[in-house]
C-alpha positions as CSV (number, residue, x, y, z in Angstrom):
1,X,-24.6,-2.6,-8.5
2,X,-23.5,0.2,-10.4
3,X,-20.9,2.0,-9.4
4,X,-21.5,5.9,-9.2
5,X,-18.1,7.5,-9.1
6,X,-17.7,11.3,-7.3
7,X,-15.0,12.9,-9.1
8,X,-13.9,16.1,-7.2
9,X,-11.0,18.9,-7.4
10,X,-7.8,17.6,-5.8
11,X,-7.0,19.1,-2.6
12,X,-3.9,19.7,-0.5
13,X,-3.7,19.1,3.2
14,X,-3.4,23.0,3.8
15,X,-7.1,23.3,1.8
16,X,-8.7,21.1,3.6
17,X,-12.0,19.6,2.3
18,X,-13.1,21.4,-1.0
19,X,-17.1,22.3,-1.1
20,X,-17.9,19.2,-3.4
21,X,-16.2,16.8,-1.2
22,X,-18.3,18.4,1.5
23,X,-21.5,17.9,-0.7
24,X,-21.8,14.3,0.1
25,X,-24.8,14.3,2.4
26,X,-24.9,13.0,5.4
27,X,-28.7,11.9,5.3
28,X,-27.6,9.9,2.2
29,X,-25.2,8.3,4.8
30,X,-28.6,7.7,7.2
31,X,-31.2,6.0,5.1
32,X,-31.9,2.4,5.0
33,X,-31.1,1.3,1.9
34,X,-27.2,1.5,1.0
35,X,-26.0,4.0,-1.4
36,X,-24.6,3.3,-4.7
37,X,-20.2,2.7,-4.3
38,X,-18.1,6.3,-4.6
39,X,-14.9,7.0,-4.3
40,X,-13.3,9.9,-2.8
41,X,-11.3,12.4,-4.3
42,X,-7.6,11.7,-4.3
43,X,-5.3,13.3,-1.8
44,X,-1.9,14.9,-1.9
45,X,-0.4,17.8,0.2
46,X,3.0,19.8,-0.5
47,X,6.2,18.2,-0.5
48,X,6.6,19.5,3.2
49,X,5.1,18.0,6.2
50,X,3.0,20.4,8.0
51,X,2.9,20.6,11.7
52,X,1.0,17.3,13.4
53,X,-0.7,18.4,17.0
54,X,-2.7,15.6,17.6
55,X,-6.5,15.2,17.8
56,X,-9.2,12.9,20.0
57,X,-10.5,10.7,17.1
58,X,-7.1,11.5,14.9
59,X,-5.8,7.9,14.6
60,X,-3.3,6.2,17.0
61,X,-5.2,3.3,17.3
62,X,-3.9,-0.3,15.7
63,X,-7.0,-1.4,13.6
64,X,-7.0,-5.0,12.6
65,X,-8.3,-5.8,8.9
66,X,-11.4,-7.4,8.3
67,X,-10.2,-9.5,5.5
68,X,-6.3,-9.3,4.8
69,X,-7.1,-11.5,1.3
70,X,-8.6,-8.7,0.4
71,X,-6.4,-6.0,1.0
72,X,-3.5,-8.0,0.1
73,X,-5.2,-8.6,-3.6
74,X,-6.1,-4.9,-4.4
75,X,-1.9,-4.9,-3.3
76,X,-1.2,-7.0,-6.6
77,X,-3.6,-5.2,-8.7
78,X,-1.6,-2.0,-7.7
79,X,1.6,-3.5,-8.5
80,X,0.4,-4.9,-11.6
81,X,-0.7,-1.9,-12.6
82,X,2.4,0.2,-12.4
83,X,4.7,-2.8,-13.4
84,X,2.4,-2.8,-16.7
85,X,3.4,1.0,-17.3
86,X,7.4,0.6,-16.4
87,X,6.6,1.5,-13.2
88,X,8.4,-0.3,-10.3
89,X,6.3,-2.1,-7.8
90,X,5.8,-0.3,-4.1
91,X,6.5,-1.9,-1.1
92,X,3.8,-2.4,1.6
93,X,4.8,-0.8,5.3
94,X,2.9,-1.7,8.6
95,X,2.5,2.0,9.6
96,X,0.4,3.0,6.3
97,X,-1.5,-0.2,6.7
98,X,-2.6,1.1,9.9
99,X,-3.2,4.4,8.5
100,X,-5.4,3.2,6.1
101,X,-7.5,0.3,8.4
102,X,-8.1,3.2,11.0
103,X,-9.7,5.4,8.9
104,X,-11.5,2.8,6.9
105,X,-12.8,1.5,9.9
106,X,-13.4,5.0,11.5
107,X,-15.6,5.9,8.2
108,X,-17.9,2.8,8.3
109,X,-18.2,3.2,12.5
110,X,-19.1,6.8,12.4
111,X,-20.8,6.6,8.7
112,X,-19.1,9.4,7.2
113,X,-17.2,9.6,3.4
114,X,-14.2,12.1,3.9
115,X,-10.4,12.2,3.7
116,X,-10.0,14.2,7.0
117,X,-11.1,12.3,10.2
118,X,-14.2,13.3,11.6
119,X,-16.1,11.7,14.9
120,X,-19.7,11.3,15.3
121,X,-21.0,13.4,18.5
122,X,-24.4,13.6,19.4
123,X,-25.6,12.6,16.0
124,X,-23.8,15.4,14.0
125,X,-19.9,15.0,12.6
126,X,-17.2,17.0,14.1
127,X,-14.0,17.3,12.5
128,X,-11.3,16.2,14.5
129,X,-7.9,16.6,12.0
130,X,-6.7,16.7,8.4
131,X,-6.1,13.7,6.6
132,X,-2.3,14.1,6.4
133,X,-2.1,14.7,10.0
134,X,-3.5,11.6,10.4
135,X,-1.5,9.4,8.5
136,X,1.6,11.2,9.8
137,X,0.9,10.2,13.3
138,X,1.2,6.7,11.9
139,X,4.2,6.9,9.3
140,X,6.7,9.7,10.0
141,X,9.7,11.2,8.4
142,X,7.2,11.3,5.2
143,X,8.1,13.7,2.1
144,X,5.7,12.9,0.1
145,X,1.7,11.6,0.9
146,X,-1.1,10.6,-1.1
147,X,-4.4,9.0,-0.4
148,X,-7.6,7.3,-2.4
149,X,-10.9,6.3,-0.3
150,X,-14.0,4.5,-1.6
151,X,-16.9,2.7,-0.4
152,X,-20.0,0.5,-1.3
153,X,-17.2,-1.6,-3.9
154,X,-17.8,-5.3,-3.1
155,X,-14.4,-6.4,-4.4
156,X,-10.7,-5.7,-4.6
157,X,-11.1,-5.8,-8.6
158,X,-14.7,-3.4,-8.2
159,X,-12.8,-0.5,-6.6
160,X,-9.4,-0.5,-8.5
161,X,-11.2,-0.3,-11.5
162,X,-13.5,2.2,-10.2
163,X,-10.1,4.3,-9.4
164,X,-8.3,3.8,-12.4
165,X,-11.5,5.0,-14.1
166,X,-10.4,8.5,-12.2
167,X,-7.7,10.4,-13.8
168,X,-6.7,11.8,-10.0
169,X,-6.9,8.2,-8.5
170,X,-4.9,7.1,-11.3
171,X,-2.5,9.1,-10.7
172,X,-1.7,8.7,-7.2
173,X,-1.9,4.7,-8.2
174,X,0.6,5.4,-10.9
175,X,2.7,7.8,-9.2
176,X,6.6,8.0,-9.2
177,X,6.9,10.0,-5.9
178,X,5.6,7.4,-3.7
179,X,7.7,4.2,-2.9
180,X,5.3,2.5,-0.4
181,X,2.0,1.8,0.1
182,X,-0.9,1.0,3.2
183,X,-3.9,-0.6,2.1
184,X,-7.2,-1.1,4.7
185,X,-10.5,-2.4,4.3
186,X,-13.3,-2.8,6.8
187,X,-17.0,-3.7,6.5
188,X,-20.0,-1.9,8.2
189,X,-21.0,1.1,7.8
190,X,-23.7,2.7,5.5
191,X,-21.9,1.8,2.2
192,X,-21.1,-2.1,3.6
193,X,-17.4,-2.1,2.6
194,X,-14.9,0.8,2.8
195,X,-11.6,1.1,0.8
196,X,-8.5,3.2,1.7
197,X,-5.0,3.2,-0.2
198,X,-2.3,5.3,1.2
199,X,1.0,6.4,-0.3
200,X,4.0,7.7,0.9
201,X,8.0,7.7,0.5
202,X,10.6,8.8,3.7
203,X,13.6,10.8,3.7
204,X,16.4,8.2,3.8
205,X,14.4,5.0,3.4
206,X,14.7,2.6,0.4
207,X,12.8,-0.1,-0.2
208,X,13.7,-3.5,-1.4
209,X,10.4,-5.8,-2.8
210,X,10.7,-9.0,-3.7
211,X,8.1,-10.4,-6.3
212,X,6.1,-7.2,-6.8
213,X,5.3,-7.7,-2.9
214,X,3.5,-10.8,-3.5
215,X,2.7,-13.0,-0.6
216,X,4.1,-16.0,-1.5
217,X,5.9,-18.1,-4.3
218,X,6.3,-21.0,-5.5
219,X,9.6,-21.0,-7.0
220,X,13.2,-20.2,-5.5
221,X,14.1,-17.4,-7.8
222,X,12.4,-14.6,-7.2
223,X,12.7,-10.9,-8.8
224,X,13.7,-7.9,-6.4
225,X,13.7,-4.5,-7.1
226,X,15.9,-2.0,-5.1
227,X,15.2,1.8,-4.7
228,X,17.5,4.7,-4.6
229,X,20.6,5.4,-7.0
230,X,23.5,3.9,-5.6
231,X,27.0,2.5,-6.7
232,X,27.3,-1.0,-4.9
233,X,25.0,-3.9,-3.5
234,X,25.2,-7.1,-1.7
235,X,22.6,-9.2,-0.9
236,X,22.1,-12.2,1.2
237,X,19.0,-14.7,2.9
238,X,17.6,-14.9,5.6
239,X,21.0,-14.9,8.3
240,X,23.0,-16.3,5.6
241,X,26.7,-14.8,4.3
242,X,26.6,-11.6,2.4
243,X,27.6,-11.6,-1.2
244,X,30.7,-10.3,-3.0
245,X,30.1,-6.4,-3.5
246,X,28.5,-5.8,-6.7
247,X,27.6,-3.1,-9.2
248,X,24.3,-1.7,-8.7
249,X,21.5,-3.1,-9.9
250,X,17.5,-2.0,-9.6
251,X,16.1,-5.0,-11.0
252,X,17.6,-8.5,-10.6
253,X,16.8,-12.4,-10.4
254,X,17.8,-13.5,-6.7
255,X,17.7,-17.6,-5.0
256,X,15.9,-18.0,-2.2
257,X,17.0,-20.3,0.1
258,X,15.5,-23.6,-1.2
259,X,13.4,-24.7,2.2
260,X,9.5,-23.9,2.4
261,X,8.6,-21.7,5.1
262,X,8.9,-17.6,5.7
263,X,12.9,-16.1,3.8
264,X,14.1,-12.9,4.4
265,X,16.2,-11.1,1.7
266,X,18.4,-8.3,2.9
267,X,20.7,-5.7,1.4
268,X,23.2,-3.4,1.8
269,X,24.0,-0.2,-0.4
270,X,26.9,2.5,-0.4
271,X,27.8,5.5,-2.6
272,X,30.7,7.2,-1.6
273,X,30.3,7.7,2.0
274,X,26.4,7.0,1.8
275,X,25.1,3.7,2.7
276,X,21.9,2.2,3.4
277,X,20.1,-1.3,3.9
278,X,16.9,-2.6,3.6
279,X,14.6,-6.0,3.4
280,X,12.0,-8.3,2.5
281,X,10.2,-11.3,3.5
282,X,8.2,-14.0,1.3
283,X,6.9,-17.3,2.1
284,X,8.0,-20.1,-0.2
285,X,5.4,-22.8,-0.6
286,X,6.3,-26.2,-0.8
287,X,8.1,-26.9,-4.0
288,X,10.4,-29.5,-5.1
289,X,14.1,-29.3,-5.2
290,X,15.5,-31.4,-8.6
291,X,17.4,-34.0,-7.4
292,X,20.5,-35.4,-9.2
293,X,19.6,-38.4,-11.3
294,X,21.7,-41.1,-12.3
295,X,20.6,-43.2,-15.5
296,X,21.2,-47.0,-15.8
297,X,22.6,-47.2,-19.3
298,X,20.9,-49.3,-21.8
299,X,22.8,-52.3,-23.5
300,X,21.5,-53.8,-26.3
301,X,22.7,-57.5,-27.4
């Protein structure tokens, strides 16, 4: 399928929907046979949160995915993506996650294509809240936001290209204000499979990733990456001993523990009188510890 690709003018959460993002038609939403993939128009409000009353049909409902492999691969293809530019990798958080899965499941239940949430009521769409408001009643604190949608995109590979392939989409992908990321999927709908990425960053919160935010690995060292500008570190696994106090470091190589199973790394941070601390977890797989080795020296006669 080819994908058709809906490039619109950006938007802030104080616009609204602009009047192309409102020419999707919702017949085209009706008919029988599934229209071609689109994406939405990227997403991004002010730097300053605006006021969140809450709405029937505005989120606040925990969404499970409908295929986590999937979500989780359009994670790496992020993170490859801004590691390929210098960019550092962003670190997934439950509460955009849920962000994301409600309003990609809301879109396929009540067959609509929009950023802001919308509820389906005796066959015409109402709008129930802006998009920011309902991704803020999921992840507060927030200073800066940022959402892509798509649907009819059968893979996790179909709709990242289709979003790079949008200078807006890129740019929310390749962004340096946002430090984490929610990703949902869900099936259904009229378009069969829809796509939402959301992007944030919090006052005060600084994410540590390990491995790009990769699910698993399969060897002990590991590469973290540390946000924020501070003068110190220490690090340790899972409930392990801290390290000696260290100078700062963004990027570094870091041991896991060396048993399979789920490791946390954790770490502390101070400047001055500032301090913060933040974690990860991956799951090692199996792997195989080197073992000392003693040789039986050969004698010759």
């Amino acid at each position: 399928m080819i994908a058709h690709v809906i490039i619109r003018h950006l938007i802030t959460a104080a616009l609204g929907l602009s009047s192309l993002q409102a020419s999707v038609p919702i017949a085209a939403a009706r008919a029988s046979v599934p229209p071609p993939p689109v994406i939405g128009e990227p997403a991004f409000p002010s730097d300053s949160p605006p006021a969140s009353p809450q709405y029937d049909g505005c989120g606040g409902v925990i969404v499970s995915s409908d295929d986590p492999d999937f979500e989780q691969q359009l994670l790496d293809l992020v993170n490859s993506a801004r590691v390929s530019t210098g960019l550092p990798p962003l670190k997934r958080v439950a509460s955009l996650d849920d962000a994301a899965r409600y309003h990609a499941a809301d879109m396929a239940q009540d067959g609509y294509f929009y950023h802001n949430s919308y509820d389906l009521s005796a066959g015409n769409l109402v709008e129930m809240c802006a998009w920011s408001v309902r991704v803020g009643s999921y992840y507060s604190g927030w200073n800066a936001l940022a959402e892509n949608i798509a649907a009819g995109y059968a893979s996790p590979a179909a709709v990242m290209a289709g979003w790079m392939d949008s200078p807006g989409h890129r740019d929310n992908i390749l962004s340096s204000s946002a430090w984490e990321i929610g990703i949902g999927y869900a099936s259904g709908g009229p378009y069969g499979t829809y796509w939402v990425q959301d992007f944030g960053r919090r006052a005060q919160v600084y994410p540590l990733v390990i491995n790009a935010d990769a699910a698993s690995s399969h060897s002990l060292h590991v590469n973290l990456y540390v946000y924020g500008l501070w003068d110190q570190m220490r690090l340790r696994n899972d409930s392990g001993a801290w390290s000696a106090w260290m100078a700062f470091q963004p990027s570094l190589v870091w041991a896991l523990t060396p048993a399979p199973g789920l490791h946390t790394v954790s770490v502390e941070l101070r400047k001055g009188v500032q301090t913060a601390s933040s974690s990860d977890t991956i799951f090692l797989e199996v792997t195989t510890v080197p073992q000392p080795q003693v040789y039986i020296p050969l004698i010759t006669k």
